[in-house]
N, C-alpha and C positions, 0 to 999 in steps of 0.2 A: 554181811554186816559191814557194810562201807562210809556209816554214818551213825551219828548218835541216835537218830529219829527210828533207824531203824534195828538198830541194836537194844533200845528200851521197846519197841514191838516184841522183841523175840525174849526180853527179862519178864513181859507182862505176859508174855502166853507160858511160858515155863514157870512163874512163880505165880500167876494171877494178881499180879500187879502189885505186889509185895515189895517186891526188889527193887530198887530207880539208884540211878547212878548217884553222886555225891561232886564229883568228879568233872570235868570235860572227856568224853570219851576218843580215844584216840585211834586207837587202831587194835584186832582182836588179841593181839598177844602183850599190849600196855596193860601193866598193874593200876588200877587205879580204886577207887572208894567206894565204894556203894552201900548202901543202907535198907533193911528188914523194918517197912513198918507194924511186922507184925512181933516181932522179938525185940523193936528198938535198937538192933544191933549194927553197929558201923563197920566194915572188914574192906579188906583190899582182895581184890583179885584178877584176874586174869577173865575176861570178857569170854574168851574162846573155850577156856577150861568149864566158868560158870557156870556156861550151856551146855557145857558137851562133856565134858571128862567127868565119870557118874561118883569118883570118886572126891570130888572139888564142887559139887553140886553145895550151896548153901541148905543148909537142915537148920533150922530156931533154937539157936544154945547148944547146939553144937560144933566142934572145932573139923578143920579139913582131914580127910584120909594122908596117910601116909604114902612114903613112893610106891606102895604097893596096891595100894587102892583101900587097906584098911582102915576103915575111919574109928579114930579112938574118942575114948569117952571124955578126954580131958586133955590138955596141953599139956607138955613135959618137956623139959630141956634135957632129958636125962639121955646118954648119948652123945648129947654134944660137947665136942671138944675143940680145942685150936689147933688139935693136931689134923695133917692132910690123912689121904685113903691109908697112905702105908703105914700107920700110926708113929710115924718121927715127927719133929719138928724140923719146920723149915731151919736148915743152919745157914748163919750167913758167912758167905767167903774173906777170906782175910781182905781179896783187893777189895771188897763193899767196905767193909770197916776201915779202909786206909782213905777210900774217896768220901766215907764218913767225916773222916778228920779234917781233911782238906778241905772241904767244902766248910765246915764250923771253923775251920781256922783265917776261910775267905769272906767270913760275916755272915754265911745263910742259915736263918733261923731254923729251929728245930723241923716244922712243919713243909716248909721248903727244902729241907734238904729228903724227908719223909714223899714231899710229893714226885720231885725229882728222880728220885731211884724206887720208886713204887714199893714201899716195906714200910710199917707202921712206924709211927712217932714215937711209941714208947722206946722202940728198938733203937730208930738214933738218939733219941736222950741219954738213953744207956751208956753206948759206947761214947759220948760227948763227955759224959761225967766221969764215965771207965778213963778218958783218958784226962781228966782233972779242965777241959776246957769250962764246963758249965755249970 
């Protein structure tokens, strides 16, 4: 699948023509759109999986399998959390919190100083306020 032309050949022979991108297609492992005109349904996926991973296969109003290949009856957040694998939260280190301050005390906005040290914005707003700058 090296092309778009020929990656919708291989959706029409596996859905019978159901399935068409939304999308520009990119390459087999880019997420991208696609669309069920027989369910009406718009979903993103993985070009490579679509075809090939039996558990990521589009089904008509139905949602994808899980890591394990079971496909469930319905979508659920339930499970998810912000916590990582070991169930902590990420703590941040005092020197983050101290180059927190400095930088809000050098004029860089919230979102800047967020994108700079790669950790959420909520988290430097916090410690900006924690320490009475914002």
């Amino acid at each position: 699948m090296n092309s778009e032309k020929e990656y919708q050949e291989v959706l029409n022979k596996e859905y019978a023509g159901t399935v068409t991108t939304v999308e520009r297609y990119i390459n087999p492992k880019a997420v991208i759109l696609h669309r069920c005109s027989k369910c009406e349904q718009e979903f993103y996926a993985k070009p490579i999986w679509l075809v090939g991973k039996e558990s990521q296969r589009h089904i008509c109003d139905m949602p994808y399998g899980d890591r394990f290949g079971v496909r469930n009856q319905y979508v659920t957040s339930r499970g998810a959390t912000n916590k990582n694998s070991t169930g902590t939260k990420r703590k941040l280190s005092e020197s983050v919190k101290q180059e927190i301050i400095q930088l809000a005390k050098q004029g860089l906005g919230v979102r800047q100083i967020a994108r700079q040290l790669n950790i959420a914005t909520g988290s430097v707003s916090y410690y900006i306020k924690k320490e009475g700058l914002g």
